[in-house]
C-alpha positions in Angstrom: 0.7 -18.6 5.5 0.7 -16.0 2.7 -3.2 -16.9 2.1 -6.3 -14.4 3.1 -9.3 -15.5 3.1 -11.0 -13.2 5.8 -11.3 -10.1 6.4 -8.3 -8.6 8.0 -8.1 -7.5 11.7 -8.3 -3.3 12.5 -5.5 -1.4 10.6 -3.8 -4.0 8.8 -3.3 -3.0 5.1 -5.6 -5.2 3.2 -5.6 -3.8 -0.1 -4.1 -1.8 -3.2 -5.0 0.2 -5.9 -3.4 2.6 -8.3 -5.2 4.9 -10.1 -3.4 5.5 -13.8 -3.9 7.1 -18.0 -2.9 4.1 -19.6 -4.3 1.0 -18.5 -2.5 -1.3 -21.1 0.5 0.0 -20.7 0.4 -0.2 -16.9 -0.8 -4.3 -17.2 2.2 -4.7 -19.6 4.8 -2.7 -17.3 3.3 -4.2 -13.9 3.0 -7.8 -15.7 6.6 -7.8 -16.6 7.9 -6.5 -13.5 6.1 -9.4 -11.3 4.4 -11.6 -13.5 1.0 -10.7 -12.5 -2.0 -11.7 -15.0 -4.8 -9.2 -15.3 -9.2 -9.3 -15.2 -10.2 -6.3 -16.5 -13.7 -5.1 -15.5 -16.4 -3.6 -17.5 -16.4 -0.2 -19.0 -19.1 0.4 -17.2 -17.4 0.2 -13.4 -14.6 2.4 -15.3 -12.6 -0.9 -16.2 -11.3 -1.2 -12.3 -8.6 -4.5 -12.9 -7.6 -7.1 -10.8 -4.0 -8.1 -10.7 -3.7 -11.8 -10.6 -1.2 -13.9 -9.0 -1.9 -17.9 -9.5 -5.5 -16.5 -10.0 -5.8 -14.8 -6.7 -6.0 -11.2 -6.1 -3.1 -9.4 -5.0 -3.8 -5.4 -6.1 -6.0 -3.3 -8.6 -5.2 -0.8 -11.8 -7.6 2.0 -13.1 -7.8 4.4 -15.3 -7.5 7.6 -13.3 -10.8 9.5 -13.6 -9.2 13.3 -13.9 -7.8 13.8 -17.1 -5.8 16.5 -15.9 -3.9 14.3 -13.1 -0.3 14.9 -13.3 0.8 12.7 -9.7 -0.3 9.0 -9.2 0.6 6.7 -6.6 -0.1 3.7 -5.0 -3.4 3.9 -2.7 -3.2 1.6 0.6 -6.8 0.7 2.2 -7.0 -0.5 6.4 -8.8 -2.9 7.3 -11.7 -2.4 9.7 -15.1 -4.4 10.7 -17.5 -1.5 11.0 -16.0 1.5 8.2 -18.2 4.2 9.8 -17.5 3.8 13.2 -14.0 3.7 11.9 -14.2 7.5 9.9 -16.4 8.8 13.6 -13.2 8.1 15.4 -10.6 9.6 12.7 -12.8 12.4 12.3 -12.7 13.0 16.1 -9.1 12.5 16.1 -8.8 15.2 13.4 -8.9 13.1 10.4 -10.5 14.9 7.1 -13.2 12.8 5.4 -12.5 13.0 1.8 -14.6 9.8 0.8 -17.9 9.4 3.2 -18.9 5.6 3.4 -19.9 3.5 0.6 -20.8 0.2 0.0 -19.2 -0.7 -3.7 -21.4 -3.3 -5.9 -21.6 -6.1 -2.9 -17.8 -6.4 -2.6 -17.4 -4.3 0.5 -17.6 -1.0 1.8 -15.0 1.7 1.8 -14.4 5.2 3.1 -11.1 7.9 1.8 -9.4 9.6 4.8 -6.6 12.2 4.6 -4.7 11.9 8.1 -3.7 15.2 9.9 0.0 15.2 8.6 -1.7 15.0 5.1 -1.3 11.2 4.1 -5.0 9.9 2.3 -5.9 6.4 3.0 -8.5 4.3 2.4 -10.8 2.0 4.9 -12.1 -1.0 3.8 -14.6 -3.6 4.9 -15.1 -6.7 2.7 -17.8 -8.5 2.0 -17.6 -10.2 -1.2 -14.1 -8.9 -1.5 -11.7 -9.3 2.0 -8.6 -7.2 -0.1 -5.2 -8.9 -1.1 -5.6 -12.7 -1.3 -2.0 -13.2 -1.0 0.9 -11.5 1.1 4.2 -12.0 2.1 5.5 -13.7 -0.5 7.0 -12.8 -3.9 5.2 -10.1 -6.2 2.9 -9.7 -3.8 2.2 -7.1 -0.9 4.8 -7.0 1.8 4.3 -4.0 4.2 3.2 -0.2 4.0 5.2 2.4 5.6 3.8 6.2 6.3 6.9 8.8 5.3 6.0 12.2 6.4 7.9 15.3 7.6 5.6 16.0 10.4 5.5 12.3 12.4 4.3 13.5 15.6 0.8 14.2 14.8 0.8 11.5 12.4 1.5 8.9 15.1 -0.5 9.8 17.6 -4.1 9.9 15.2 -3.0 6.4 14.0 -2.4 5.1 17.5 -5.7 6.8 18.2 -7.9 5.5 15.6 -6.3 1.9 15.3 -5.6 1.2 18.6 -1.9 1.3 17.6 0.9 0.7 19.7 4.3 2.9 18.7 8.0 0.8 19.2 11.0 2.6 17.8 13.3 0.7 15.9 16.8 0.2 17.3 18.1 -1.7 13.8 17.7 1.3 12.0 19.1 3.9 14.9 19.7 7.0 12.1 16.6 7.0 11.6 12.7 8.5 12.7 11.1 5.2 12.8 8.0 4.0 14.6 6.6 0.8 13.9 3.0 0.5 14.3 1.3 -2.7 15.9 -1.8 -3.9 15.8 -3.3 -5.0 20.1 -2.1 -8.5 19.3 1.6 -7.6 18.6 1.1 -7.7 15.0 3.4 -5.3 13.1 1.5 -3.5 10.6 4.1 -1.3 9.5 5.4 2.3 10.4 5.7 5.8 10.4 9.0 7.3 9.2 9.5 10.8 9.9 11.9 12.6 7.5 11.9 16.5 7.2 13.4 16.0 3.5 10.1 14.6 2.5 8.0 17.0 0.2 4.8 15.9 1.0 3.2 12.6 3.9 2.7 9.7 2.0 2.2 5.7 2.4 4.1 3.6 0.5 4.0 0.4 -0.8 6.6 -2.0 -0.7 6.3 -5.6 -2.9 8.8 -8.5 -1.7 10.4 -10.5 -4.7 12.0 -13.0 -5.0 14.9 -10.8 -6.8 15.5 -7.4 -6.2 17.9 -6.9 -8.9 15.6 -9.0 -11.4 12.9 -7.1 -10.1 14.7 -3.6 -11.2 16.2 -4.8 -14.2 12.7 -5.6 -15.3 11.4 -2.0 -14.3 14.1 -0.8 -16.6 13.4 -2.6 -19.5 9.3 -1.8 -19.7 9.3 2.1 -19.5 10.2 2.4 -15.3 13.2 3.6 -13.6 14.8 2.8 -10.5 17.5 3.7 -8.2 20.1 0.8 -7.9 19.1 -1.7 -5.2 20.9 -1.2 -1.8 21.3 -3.8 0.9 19.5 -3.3 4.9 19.2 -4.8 7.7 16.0 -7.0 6.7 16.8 -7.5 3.3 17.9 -5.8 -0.6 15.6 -3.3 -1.5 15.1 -0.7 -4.3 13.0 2.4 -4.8 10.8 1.8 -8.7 9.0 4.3 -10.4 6.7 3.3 -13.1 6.0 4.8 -16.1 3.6 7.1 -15.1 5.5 8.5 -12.0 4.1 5.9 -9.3 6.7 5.0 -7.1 7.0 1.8 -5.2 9.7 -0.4 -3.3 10.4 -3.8 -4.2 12.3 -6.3 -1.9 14.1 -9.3 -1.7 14.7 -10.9 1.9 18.5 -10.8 3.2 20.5 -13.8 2.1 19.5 -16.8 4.4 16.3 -16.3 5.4 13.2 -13.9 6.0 14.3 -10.6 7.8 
């Protein structure tokens, strides 16, 4: 089932968020692209916007606070039952607290990490709000991996603070790749070392239905993307939107679910 209604279990991704300048333009590029519908908040809580899909929420747009703010990217929040419990044992693990704990308005409460390869996260526990109503399934959230050029310390904090077990990944044997599960066998996601990268960063990949449609309509409302590329669990293609925020969208391979 695609459906959340609870809160998730410790480190699973449960919500998204991208901070950005142009809030109608990013509804109408974001909107076209996967047909989300849009409840824009009060001016007064800085007009923070759910993105809709058949009225549930599946991610949140916001006018970036700094002015000046030249980068933007998707943010990625973990799920965990007791948030400052949760920043203790990042902090101890050599985690930097860039966000202390905060309850938000009744929905939940939330802390901002940066990890010790440099990645920033988020924790969230919900209370009104559990995160992403709907996963795994077309224009929704699929998975969030880590990229980073320094994996090793990376992988040990999140095994640390999330109780993480490390698998490599013999599908993809070229490559640095560690997937991270959860105690019950749950994969998460992963940790992909690459000593190209410029900076450690999670990404966010959406499944579609149609990679190609999915690019195509990036295209044609003010994004770019590279040309989608077939893997081992499915077609998949690297978007950037038009205020620099990258994000993958993909399909699953012909046949079935990867």
């Amino acid at each position: 089932m695609s459906a959340v209604t609870t809160n998730q279990p410790l480190g699973t991704p449960t919500w998204i968020d991208l901070g950005i300048p142009d809030l109608d333009r990013a509804m109408s590029f974001y909107g076209s692209v996967f047909g989300w519908e849009f409840d824009v908040g009060p001016e007064e809580v800085g007009r923070y916007t759910m993105c809709l899909l058949r009225g549930k929420k599946v991610a949140a747009l916001m006018p970036n606070p700094d002015p000046s703010a030249t980068d933007f990217w998707w943010s990625v929040y973990l799920a965990t039952a007791d948030v400052d419990e949760t920043v203790a044992r990042a902090a101890d693990a050599g985690g930097i607290v860039l966000a202390e704990p905060m309850d938000v308005m009744g929905e939940g409460r939330m802390a901002i990490l940066r990890d010790p390869s440099g990645a920033q996260f988020g924790l969230w526990r919900g209370f009104a709000h559990v995160g992403c109503e709907l996963v795994n399934e077309p224009n929704t959230l699929l998975r969030n991996d880590l990229v980073t050029p320094i994996p090793g310390p990376a992988r040990e904090f999140y095994a640390t603070v999330f109780d993480f077990t490390l698998d490599g990944n013999p599908d993809l044997p070229g490559m640095d790749f560690t997937f991270l599960r959860r105690p019950d066998g749950h994969e998460i996601g992963g940790i992909l070392g690459d000593p190209t990268a410029p900076a450690s960063a999670w990404g966010t990949l959406f499944q579609v239905a149609d990679a190609d449609a999915a690019v195509a309509a990036a295209r044609a409302n003010g994004g770019t993307a590279l040309d989608p590329t077939d893997m081992p669990y499915g077609r998949t293609a690297e978007v950037t939107d038009p205020f620099g925020a990258k994000f993958t969208v993909g399909s699953p391979p012909a046949g079935g679910q990867g």
